[in-house]
C-alpha positions as CSV (number, residue, x, y, z in Angstrom):
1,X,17.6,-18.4,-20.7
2,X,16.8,-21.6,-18.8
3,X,15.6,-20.7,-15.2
4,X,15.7,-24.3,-13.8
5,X,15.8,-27.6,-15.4
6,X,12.7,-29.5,-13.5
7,X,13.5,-33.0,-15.7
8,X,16.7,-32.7,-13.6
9,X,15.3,-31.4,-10.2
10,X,11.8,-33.3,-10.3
11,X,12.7,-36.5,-12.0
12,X,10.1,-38.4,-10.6
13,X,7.1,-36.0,-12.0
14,X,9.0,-36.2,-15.6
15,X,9.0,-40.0,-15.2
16,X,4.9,-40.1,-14.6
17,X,4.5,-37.4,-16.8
18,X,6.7,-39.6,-19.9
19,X,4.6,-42.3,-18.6
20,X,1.2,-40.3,-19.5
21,X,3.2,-39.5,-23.0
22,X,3.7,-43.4,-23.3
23,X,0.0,-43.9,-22.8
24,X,-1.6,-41.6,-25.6
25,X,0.9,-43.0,-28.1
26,X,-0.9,-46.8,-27.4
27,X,-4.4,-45.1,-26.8
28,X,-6.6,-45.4,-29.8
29,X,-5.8,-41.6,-30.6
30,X,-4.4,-41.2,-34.2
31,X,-0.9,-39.8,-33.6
32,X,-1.4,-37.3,-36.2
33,X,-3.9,-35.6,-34.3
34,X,-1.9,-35.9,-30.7
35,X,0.2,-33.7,-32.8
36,X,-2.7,-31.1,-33.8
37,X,-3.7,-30.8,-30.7
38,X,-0.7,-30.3,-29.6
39,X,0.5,-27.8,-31.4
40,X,-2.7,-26.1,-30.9
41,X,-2.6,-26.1,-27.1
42,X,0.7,-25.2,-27.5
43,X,-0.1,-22.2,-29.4
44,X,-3.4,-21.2,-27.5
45,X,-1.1,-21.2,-24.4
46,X,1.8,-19.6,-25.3
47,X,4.6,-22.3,-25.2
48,X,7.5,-21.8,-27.9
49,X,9.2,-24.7,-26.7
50,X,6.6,-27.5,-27.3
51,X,4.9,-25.5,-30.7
52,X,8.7,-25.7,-31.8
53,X,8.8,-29.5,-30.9
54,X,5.8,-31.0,-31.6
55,X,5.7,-28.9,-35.7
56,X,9.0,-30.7,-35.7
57,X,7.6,-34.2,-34.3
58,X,4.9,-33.9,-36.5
59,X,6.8,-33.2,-40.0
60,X,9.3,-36.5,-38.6
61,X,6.2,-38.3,-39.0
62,X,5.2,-37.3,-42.3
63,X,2.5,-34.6,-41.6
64,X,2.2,-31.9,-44.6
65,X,3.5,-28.5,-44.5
66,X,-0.3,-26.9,-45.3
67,X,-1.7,-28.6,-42.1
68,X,1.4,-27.3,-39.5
69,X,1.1,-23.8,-40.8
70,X,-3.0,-23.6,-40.7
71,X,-3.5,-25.0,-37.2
72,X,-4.1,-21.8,-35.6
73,X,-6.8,-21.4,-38.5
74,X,-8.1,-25.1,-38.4
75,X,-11.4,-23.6,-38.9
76,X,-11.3,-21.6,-42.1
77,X,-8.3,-24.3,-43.6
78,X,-9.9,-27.3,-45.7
79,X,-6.7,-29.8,-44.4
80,X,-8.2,-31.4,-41.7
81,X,-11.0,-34.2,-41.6
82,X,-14.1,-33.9,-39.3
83,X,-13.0,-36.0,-36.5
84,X,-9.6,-33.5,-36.2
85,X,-12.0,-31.1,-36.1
86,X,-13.6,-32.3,-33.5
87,X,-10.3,-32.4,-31.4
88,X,-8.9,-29.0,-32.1
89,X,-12.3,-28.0,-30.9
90,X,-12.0,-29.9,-27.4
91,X,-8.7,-29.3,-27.1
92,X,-9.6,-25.2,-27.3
93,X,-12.3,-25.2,-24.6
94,X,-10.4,-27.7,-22.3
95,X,-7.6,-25.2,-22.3
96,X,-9.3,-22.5,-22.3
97,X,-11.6,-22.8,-19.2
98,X,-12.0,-19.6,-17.5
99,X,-13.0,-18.0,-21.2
100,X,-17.1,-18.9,-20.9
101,X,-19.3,-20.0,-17.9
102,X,-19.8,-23.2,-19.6
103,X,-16.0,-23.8,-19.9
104,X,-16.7,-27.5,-22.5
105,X,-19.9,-26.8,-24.2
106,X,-22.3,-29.9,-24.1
107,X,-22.2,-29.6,-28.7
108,X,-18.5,-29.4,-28.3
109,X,-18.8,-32.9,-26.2
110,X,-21.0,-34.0,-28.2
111,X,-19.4,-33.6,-31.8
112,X,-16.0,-35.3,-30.5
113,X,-18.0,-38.2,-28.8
114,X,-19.4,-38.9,-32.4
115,X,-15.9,-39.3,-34.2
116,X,-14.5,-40.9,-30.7
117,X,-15.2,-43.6,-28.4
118,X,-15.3,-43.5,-25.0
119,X,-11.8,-45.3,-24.0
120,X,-10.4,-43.0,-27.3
121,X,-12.0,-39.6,-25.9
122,X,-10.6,-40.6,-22.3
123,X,-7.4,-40.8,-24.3
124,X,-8.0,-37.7,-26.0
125,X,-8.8,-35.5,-23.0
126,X,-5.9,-37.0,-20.9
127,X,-3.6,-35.7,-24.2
128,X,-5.6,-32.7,-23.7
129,X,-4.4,-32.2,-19.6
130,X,-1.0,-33.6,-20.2
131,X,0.0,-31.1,-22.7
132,X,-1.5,-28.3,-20.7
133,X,0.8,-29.6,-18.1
134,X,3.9,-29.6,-19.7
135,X,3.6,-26.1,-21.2
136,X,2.9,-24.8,-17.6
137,X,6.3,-26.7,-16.9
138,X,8.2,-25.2,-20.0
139,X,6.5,-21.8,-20.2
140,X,7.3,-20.9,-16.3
141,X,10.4,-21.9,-16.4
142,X,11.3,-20.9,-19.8
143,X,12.5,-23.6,-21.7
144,X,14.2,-22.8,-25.1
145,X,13.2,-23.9,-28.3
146,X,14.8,-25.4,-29.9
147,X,17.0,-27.1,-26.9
148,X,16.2,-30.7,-27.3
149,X,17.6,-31.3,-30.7
């Protein structure tokens, strides 16, 4: 169950934060891999809610069945081009920070800086924070899944 609804209480933070969601759709970020990454912060961090959602928002949009199931194996599964790649890999070590001293290894950087520009890879890591953020939101105060359809 529901402890609070925050969209309710905090509508002002759920304004800026649709406002940062409004931004990565017009970044130069291919909305196919906002949804990757996504999912795969999503997973990493425990949030039922937003996997549930953004698997959904993803298949809407026309992404295959192979590539929602193999996320959390992006590495070993042959469905994803380099560039993905690159962002699933970002995406893990900017969620991930307190795993390794050096919390975004410089290769890491360096392999999504080659597949990205610098206004896109802004985009990307500011997809990266927001949906950290909103898993914090839905995980602590245990949003269903399920709950917006």
């Amino acid at each position: 169950m529901q402890r609070i609804d925050v969209s309710r209480l905090a509508p002002e933070a759920y304004r800026a934060m649709h406002a940062l969601e409004r931004f990565q759709r017009e970044s130069g970020v291919p909305h196919p891999t906002l949804e990757l990454i996504k999912i795969r912060v999503s997973q990493i961090n425990g949030c039922a809610f937003c996997v549930d959602m953004h698997n959904h928002d993803a298949k809407k949009a026309g992404e295959t069945d192979e590539r929602l199931w193999s996320v959390a194996t992006w590495r070993e599964a042959p469905f994803y081009t380099e560039a993905e790649r690159a962002a699933l890999a970002l995406a893990e070590e900017a969620t991930r920070l307190s795993d390794r001293p050096d919390a975004v290894p410089d290769d890491v950087w360096a392999e999504a800086a080659k597949h990205y520009d610098d206004e896109t890879l802004a985009a990307l890591v500011v997809a990266i924070a927001t949906i950290n953020a909103w898993n914090r939101i839905a995980v602590t105060t245990r949003v269903v899944p399920g709950s917006l359809r």
